[in-house]
C-alpha positions as CSV (number, residue, x, y, z in Angstrom):
1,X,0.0,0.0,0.0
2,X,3.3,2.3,0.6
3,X,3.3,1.9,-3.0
4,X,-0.4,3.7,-3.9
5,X,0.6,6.3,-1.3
6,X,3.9,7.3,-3.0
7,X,1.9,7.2,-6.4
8,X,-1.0,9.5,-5.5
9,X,1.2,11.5,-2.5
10,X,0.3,14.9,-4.3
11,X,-3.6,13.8,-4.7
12,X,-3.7,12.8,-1.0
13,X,-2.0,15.8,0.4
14,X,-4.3,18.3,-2.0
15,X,-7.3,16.1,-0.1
16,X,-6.1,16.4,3.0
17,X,-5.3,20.1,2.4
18,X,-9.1,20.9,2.0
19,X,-10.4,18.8,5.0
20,X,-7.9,20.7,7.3
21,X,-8.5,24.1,5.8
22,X,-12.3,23.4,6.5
23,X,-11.0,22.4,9.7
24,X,-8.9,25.5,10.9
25,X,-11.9,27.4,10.1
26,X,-15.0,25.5,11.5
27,X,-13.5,22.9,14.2
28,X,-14.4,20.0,13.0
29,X,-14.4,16.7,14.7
30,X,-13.4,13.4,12.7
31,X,-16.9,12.0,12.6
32,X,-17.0,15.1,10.5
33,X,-14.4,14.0,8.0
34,X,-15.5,10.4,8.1
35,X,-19.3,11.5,7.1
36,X,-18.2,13.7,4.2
37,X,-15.9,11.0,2.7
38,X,-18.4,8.6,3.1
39,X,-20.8,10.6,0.8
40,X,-17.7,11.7,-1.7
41,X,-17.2,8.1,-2.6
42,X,-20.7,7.1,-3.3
43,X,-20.7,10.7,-5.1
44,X,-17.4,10.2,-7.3
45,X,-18.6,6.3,-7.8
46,X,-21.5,7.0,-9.2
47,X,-19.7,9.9,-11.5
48,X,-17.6,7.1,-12.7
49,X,-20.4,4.8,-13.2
50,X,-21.9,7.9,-15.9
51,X,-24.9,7.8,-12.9
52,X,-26.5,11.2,-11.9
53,X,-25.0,12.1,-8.7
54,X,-27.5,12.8,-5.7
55,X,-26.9,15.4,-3.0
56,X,-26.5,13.9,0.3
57,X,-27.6,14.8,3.1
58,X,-24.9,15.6,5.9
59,X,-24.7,17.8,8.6
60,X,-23.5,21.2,8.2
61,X,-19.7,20.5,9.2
62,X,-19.5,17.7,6.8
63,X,-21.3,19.0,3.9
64,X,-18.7,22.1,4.2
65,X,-16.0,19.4,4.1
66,X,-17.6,17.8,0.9
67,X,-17.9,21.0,-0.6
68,X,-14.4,21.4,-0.5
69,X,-12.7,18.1,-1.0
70,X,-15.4,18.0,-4.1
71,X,-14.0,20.7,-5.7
72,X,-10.4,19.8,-5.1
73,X,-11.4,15.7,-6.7
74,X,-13.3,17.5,-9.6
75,X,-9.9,20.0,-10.0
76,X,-8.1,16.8,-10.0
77,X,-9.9,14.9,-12.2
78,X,-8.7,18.3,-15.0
79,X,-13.1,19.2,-15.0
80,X,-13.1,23.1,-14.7
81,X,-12.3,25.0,-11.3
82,X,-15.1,26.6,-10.0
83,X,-12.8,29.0,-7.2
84,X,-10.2,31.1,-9.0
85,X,-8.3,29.6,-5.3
86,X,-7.2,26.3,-7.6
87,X,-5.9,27.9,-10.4
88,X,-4.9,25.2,-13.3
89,X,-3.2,22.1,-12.8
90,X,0.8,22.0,-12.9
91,X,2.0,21.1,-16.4
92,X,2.7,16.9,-15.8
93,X,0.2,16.6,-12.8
94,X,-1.9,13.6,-12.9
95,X,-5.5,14.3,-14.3
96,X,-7.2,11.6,-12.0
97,X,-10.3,9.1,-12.8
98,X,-13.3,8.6,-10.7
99,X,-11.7,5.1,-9.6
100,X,-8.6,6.7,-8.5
101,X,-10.5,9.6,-6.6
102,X,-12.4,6.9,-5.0
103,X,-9.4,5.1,-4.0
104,X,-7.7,8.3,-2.7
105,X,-10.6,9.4,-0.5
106,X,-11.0,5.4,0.8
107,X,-7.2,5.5,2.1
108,X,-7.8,8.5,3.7
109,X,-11.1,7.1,5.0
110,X,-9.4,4.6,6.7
111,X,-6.8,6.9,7.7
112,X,-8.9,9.1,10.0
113,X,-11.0,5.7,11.1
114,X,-7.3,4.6,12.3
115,X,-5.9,8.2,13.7
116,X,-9.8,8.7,15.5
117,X,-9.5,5.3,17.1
118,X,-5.9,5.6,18.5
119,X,-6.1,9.4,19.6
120,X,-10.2,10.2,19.6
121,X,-12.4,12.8,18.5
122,X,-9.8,14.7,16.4
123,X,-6.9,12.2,16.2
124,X,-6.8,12.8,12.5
125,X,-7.4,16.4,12.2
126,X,-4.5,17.1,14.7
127,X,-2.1,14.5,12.9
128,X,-2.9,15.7,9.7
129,X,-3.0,19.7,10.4
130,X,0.8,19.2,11.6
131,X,1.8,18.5,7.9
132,X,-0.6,21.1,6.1
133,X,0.5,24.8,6.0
C-alpha cells in the first residue's frame, strides 16, 4: 500500500489540504471527516459509473468538508475550477479518474478511522493539520 501512497502522495495531500483548511476554520471533529468521505465516494462512484450524482444529506460541518474536497477531486480529475483559489493544474500533474479519486478518499477514510480510534475525537485532524501549512 506504501506503494499507492507514493503514487497518489500529491492527490492525497491536496485532499487532506481541503479537510484541514475546513478544519482551521470551523473545528471539525473526525466524525465530521468520516461523514463527508463517506458521501464523496458514493458521489465520485456514481460519477464514474456515468450515474446522476444525488446530493446527500450531511450535517453542516460535513457537507462544508464535501464542498471542499469536491471541488479539489473534480480540480483533479482536470473538469473546470469553480474557485479562481485552484488555479490550473501543474503542467505533468496527474488528471485523476473517478476510480482513483475513489481510491484516494478510501485510504484517507481509513486513515482518519485509524488516527480517531488511537487518539479520539480529532486524532486525524490534529495529525494531519501538523503537515498542512
Amino acid at each position: 500500500m506504501a506503494e499507492f501512497t507514493s503514487e497518489y502522495e500529491d492527490v492525497l495531500q491536496n485532499i487532506e489540504f481541503g479537510i484541514v483548511s475546513v478544519h482551521r476554520n470551523l473545528s471539525l471533529v473526525d466524525s465530521d471527516v468520516m461523514e463527508a468521505l463517506e458521501a464523496l465516494i458514493t458521489w465520485f462512484k456514481r460519477v464514474g459509473q456515468g450515474r446522476e450524482q444525488q446530493t446527500p444529506r450531511l450535517s453542516d460541518r460535513a457537507q462544508r468538508v464535501f464542498v471542499e474536497v469536491r471541488e479539489i477531486c473534480q480540480w483533479r480529475m482536470g473538469m473546470v475550477s469553480l474557485s479562481p483559489n485552484l488555479g490550473k493544474l501543474e503542467e505533468g500533474s496527474r488528471i485523476c479518474t473517478a476510480d482513483e479519486i475513489v481510491a484516494c478518499l478510501k485510504k484517507i477514510l481509513k486513515s482518519v478511522t485509524r488516527w480517531n480510534r488511537e487518539y479520539g475525537r480529532q486524532g486525524y485532524l490534529n495529525f494531519a493539520g501538523r503537515f498542512i501549512e
